[in-house]
N, C-alpha and C positions, 0 to 999 in steps of 0.2 A: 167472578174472581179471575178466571181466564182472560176475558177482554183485557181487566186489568192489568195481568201480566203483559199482554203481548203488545198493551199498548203505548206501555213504557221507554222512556230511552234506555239505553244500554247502563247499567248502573257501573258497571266498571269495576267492581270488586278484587284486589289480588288478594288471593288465598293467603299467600304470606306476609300480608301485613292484615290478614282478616283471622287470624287463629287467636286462639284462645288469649287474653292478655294476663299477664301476673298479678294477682289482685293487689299483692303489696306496689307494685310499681307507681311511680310517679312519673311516667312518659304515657305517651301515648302509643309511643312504637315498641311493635313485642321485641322479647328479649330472644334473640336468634342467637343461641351460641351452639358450640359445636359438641360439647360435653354433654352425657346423657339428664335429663331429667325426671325426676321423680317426683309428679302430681298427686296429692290426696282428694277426692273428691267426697263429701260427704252426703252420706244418707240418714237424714235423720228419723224417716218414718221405721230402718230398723235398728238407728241407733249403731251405723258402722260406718265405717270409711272403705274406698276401693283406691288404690296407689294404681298407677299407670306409667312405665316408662315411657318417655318419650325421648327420639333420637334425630334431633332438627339437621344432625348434616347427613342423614340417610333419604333426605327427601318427604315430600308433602303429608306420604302415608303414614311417617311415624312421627307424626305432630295429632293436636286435638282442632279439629275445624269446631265450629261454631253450632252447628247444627246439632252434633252429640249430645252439649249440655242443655242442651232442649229437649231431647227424649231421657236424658237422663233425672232432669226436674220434672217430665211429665211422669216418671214411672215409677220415683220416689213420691212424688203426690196419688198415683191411684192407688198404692201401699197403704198409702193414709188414711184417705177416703175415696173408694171407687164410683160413690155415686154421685161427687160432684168433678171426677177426672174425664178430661176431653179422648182419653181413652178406654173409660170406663163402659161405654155401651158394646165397642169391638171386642174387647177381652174378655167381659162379662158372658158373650153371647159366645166364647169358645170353651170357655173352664166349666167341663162338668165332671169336676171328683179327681180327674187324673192330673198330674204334672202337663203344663202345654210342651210341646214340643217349638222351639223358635229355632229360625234359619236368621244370621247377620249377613247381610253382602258389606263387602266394600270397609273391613268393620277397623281397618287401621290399628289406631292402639286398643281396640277389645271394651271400650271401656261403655260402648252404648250394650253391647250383648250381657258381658258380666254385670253391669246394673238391672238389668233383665231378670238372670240368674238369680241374684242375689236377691234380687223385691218381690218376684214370681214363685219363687222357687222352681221354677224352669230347668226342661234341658234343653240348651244354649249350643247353638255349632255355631261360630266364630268362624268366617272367611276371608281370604283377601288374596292378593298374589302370592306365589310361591318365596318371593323374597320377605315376605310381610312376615310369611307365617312365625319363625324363630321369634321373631319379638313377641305376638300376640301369645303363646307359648309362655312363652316370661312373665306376661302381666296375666295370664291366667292363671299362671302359678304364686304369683305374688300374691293373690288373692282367695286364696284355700280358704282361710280361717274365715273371710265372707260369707262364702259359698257355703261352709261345712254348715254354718250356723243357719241358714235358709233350707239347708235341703236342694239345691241349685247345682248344677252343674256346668262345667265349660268344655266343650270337644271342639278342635282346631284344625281346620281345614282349610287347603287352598281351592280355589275357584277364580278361574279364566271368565269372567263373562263372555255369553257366544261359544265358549267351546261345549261339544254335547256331551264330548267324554267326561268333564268334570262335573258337569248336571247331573249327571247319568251318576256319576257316584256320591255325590251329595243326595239323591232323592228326592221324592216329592213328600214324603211324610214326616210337615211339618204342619203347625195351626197358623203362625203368623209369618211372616218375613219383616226385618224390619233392615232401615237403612237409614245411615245419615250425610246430607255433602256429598252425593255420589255423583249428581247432574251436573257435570263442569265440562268433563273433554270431550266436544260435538261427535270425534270419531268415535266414542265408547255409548252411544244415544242405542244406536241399535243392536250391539253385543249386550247389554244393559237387557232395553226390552225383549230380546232372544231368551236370554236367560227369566227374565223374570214372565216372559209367555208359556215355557215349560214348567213353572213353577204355581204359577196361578192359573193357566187355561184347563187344567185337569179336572180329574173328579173329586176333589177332596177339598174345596172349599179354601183356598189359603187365600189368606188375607195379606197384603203389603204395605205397613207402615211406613213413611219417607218424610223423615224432616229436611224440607229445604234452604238453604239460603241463596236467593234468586241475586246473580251479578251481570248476565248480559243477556238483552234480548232474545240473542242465537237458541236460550235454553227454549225459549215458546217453541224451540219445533220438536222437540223432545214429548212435549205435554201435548203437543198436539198429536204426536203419531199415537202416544199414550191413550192418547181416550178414543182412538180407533179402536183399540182393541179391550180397554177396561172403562171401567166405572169406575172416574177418580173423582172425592168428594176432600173438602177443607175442615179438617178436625181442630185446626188450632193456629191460631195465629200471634207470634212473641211481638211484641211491641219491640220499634227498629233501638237497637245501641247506639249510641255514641259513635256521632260521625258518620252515619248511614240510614238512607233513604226508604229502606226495607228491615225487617223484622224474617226471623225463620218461620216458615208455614210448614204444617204438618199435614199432611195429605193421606187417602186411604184409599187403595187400589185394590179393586173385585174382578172377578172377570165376568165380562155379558156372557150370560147365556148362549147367543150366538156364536160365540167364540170357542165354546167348551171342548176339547178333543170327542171326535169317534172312536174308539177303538185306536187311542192313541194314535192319530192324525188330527194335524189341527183342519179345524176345516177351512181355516184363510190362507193356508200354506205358507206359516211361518215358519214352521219348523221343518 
């Protein structure tokens, strides 16, 4: 699967003509307006809906990338049935009796964590930049009567990847991390994996979820530092859409043994 990535040409992807399309529409080009939007996403495994605003002239973050409604269809199907879901052996193998505890990066409009929440009955920490966070806030809150019905909750937080101070207050105790669309901007590759080495090189076994949609070559050097330092394996892979060459893959990131902190040093000296 690697080969194959890195031995592709550059697929060329722009983000805002690749987000989410409006399923009534009859263009092929999404509807970029400046006015907020209010998304229903449906879950039928519990028989609810999760609403998300979305604010297309504030920038990429408060749009739906593609990759979301990929974790969002996988985690409404292991609801369903977890012993035919592509993340039914990772989840299976952390839920014993208690609520999981899940960490989101990168999480935009909130809508891959709160489905989380809501199908898990999960307690869900929602992060992104500090300008992010007010909105994610909103669509957390838009979504109470979800969650209330799950037993799930949403806690909202911002996170710098790369910076320790915000690591440092989000914590390491969590079961899974998950993420969606986050491998795009080549300078955020190793504030990304900074972050997610203090998160997963620990004692406590976290696991990191990443749905991706792969757009240019440049991302193989991402994957490749990556598997310096983890066990990254291919959980799922969505058949490509309409007008595109690649499909979203879902990836699961461990950390090798070697790499584990001593006494909270890492021992490659990434931290």
């Amino acid at each position: 699967m690697a080969a194959l990535e890195e031995d592709q040409d550059d697929v060329v992807i722009n983000p805002a003509t690749m987000l989410l399309r409006d399923d009534d529409s009859d263009s092929d080009e999404v509807k970029m307006v400046e006015s907020e939007q209010l998304r229903q996403h449906s879950l039928p495994s519990i028989d609810s809906t999760i609403v998300t605003r979305q604010l297309p002239s504030q920038g990429l973050s408060f749009q739906l990338w593609p990759a979301a409604t990929t974790l969002l269809t996988l985690l409404d199907d292991h609801r369903r049935d977890p012993t035919t879901s592509p993340l039914g052996p990772t989840l299976s193998a952390l839920e014993s009796g208690r609520r999981l505890k899940i960490l989101e990066l990168g999480s935009g409009t909130g809508l891959v964590g709160i489905a989380a929440a809501a199908t898990l009955g999960a307690c869900v920490t929602v992060t992104d930049l500090p300008h992010v966070v007010d909105n994610l806030k909103f669509n957390a809150e838009l979504n109470a009567a979800a969650l209330g019905g799950s037993g799930g909750s949403v806690r909202v937080a911002a996170l710098r990847w790369g910076e320790g101070e915000d690591a440092e207050a989000i914590g390491r105790e969590f079961d899974i991390v998950l993420a969606s669309d986050v491998v795009y901007h080549d300078h955020l590759y190793e504030p990304l994996l900074k972050t997610l080495s203090f998160l997963l090189l620990g004692e406590g076994g976290v696991v990191f979820v990443m749905a991706h949609l792969r757009r240019w070559k440049k991302e193989s050097a991402f994957f490749k530092r990556a598997r310096k330092l983890f066990e990254v394996e291919v959980l799922h892979v969505d058949r490509p859409c309409q007008g595109s060459r690649v499909g979203v893959t879902v990836y699961r990131f461990t950390g090798k043994p070697s790499k584990k902190l001593l006494n909270g040093v890492s021992v490659n000296g990434i931290l």
